[in-house]
Every structure is written in structure tokens, then in C-alpha cells.
Backbone as ProteinMPNN parsed JSONL, in Angstrom:
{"seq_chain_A": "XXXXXXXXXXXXXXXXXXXXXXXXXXXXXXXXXXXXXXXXXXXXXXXXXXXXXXXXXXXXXXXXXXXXXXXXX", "coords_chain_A": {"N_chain_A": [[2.675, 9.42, 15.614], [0.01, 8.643, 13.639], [-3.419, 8.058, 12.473], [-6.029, 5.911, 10.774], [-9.537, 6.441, 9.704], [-10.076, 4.578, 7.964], [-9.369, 1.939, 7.746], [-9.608, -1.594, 8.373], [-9.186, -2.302, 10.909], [-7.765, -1.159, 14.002], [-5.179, 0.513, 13.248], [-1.898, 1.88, 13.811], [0.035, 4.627, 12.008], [3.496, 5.825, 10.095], [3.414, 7.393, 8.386], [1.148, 9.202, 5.961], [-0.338, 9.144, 2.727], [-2.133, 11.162, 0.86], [-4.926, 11.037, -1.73], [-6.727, 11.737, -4.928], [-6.715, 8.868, -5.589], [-6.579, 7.491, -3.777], [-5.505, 6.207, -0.588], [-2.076, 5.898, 0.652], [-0.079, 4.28, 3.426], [2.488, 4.282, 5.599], [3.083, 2.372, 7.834], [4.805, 1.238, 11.232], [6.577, -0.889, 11.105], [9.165, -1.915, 10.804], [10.783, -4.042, 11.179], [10.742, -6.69, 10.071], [10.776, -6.245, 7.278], [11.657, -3.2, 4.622], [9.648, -1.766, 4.034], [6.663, -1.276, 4.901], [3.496, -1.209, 3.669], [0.016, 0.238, 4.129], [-2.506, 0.035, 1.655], [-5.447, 1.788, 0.021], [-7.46, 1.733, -2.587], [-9.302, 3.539, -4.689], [-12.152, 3.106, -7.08], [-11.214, 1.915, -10.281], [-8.773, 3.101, -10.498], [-5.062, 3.553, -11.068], [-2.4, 2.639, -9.927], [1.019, 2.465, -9.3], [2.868, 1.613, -12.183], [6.131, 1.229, -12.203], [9.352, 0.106, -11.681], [11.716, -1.931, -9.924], [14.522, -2.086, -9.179], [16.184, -4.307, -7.475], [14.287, -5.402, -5.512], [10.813, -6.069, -4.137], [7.707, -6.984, -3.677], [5.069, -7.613, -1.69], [2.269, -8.516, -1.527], [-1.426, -8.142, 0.482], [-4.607, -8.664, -0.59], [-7.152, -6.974, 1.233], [-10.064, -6.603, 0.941], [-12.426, -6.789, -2.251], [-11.245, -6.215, -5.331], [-8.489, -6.552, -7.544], [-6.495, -5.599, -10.248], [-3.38, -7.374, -10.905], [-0.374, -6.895, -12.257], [2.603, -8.135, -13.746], [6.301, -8.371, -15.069], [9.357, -9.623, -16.004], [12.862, -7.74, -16.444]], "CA_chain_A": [[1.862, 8.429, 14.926], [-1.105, 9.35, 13.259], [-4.859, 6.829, 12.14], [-6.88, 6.073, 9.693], [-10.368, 5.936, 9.943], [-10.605, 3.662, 6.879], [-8.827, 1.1, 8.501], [-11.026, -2.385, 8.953], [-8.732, -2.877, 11.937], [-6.922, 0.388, 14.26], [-3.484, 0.731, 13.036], [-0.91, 3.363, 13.7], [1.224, 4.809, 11.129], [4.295, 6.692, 10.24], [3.1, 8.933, 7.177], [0.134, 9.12, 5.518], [-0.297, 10.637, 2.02], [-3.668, 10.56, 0.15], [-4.987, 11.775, -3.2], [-7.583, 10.89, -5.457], [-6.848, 7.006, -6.204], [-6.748, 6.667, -2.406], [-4.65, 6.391, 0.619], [-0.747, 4.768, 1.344], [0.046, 4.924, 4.999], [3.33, 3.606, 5.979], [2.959, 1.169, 8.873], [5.62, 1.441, 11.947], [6.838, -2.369, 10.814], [10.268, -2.202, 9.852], [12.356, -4.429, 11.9], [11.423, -7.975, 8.737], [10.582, -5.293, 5.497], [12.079, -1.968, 4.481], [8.68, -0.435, 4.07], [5.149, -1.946, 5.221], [2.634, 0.125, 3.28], [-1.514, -0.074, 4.049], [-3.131, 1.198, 0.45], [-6.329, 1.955, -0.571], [-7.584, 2.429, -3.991], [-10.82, 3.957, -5.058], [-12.281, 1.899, -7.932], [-10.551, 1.988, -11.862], [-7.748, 3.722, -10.45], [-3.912, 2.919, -11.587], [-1.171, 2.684, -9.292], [2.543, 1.659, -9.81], [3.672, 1.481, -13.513], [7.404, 1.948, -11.847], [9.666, -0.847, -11.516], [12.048, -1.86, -8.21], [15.729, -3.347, -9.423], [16.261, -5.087, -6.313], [13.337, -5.039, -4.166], [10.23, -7.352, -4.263], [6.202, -6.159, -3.14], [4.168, -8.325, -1.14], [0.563, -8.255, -1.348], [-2.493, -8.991, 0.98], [-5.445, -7.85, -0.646], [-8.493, -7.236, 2.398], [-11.684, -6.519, 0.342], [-12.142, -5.924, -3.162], [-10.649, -7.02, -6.357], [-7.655, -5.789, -8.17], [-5.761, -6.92, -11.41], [-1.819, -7.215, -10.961], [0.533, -7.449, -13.389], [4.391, -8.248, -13.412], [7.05, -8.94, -15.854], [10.898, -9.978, -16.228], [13.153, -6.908, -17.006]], "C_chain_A": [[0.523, 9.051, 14.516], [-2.454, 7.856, 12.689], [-5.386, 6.998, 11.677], [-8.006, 5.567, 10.014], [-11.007, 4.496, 9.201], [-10.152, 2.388, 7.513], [-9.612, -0.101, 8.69], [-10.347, -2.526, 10.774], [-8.011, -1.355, 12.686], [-5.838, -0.042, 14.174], [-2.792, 1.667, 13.11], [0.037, 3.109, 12.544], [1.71, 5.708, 11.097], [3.67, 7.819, 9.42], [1.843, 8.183, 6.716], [0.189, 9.778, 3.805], [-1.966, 9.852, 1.298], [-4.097, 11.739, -1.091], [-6.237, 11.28, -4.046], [-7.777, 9.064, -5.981], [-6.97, 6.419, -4.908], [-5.931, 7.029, -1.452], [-3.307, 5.4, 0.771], [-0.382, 5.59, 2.405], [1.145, 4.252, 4.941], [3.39, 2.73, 7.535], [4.553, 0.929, 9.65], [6.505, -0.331, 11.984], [7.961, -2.638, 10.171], [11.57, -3.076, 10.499], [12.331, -6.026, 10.941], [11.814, -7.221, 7.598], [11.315, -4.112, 5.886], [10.632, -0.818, 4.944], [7.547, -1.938, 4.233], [3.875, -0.845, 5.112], [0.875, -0.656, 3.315], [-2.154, 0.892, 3.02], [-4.349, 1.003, 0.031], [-6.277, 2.8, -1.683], [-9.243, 2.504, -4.453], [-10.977, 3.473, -6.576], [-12.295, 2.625, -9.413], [-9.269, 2.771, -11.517], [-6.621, 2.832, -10.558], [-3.04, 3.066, -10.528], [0.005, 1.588, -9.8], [2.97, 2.178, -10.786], [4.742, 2.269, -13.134], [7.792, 0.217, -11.914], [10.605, -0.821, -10.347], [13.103, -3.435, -9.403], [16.26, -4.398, -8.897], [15.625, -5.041, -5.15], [11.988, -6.071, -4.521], [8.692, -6.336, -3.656], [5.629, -7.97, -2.54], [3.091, -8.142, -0.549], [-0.097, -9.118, -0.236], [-3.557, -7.985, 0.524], [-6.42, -8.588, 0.625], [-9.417, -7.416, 1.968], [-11.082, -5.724, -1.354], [-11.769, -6.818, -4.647], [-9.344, -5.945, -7.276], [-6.352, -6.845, -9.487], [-3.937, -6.469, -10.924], [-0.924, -7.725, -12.145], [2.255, -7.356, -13.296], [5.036, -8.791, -14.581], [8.42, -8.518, -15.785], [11.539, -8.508, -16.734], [14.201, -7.262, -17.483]], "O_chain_A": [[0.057, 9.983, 15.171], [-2.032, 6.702, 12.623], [-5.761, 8.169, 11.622], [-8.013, 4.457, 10.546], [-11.885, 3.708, 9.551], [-11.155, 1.742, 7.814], [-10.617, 0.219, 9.324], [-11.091, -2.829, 11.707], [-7.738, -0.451, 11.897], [-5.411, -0.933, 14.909], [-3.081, 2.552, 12.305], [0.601, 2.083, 12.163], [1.212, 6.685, 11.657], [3.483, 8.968, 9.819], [1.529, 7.014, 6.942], [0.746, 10.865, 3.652], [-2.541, 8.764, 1.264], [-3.696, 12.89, -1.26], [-6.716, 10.222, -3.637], [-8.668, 8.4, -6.511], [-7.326, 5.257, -4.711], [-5.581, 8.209, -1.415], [-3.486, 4.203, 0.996], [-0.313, 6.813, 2.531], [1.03, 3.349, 4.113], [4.442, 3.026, 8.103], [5.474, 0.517, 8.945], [6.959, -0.749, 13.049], [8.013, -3.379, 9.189], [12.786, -2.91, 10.4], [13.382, -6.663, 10.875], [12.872, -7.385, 6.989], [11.626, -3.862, 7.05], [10.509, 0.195, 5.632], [7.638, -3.102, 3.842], [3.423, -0.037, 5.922], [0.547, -1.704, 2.758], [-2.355, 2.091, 3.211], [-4.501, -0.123, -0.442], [-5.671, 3.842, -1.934], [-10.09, 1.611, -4.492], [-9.965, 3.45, -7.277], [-13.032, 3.553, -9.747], [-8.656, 3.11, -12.529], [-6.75, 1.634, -10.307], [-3.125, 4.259, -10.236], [-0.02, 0.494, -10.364], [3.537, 3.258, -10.621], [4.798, 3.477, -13.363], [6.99, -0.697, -12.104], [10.501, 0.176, -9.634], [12.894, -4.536, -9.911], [16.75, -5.324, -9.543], [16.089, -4.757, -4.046], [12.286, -6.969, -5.309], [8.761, -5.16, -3.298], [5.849, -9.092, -2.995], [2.874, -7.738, 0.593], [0.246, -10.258, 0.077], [-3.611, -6.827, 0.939], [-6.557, -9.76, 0.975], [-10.007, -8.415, 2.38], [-10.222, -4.906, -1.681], [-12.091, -7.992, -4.83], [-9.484, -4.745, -7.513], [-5.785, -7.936, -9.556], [-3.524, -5.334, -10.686], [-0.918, -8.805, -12.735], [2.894, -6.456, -12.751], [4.428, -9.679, -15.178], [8.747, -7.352, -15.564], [10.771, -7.932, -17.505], [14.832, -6.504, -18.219]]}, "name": "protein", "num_of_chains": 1, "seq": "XXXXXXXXXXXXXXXXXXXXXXXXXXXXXXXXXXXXXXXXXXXXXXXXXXXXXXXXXXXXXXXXXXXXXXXXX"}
């Protein structure tokens, strides 16, 4: 397990990867979801533009503001 200092709260996680738009940690939480990801994004940065054929995202933003966008394929 490995921790992030950024964290508002201490959480362990499986992987970590980080880069300039920020940080996705994977979160040891897989016995409701497939994947339980904690992401930070450093501000105007883009993440996503991918799509998911049978799969679904569920957000909690903590702090911050961020625009989302979704549409029908």
C-alpha cells in the first residue's frame, strides 16, 4: 500500500500514477465497484475524452470546481 500526502483525509492505495494534470490513486475498494479511483487535477487541465461501453463513473467532487460533460453514443 502506498499514501498520499494530498489527501484531505489518510487513505491507502493500490497504485498511484501522477503527471502534470495531477494525481489518480486507485483506492483498495473493490468488493461494490471495479475500480475506486481518488483524482486530483491541477487547474485548466483535461482529463478523460475516452468513452466506457458498458461501465458508468461516479463522481464526488471534495473541493474545487470542475465542468463535466457526457453524451449518448
Amino acid at each position: 500500500m502506498k499514501s498520499i500526502k494530498y489527501a484531505p483525509i489518510n487513505l491507502e492505495f493500490n497504485e498511484i500514477f501522477k503527471d502534470e494534470r495531477g494525481i489518480i490513486a486507485q483506492l483498495p475498494w473493490r468488493a461494490c465497484f471495479k475500480d475506486v479511483l481518488y483524482i486530483t487535477c491541477t487547474k485548466g487541465s483535461i482529463r478523460a475524452n475516452h468513452w466506457h461501453a458498458a461501465d458508468f463513473h461516479l463522481s464526488v467532487l471534495l473541493n474545487g470546481r470542475m465542468k463535466y460533460y457526457e453524451r449518448p453514443l
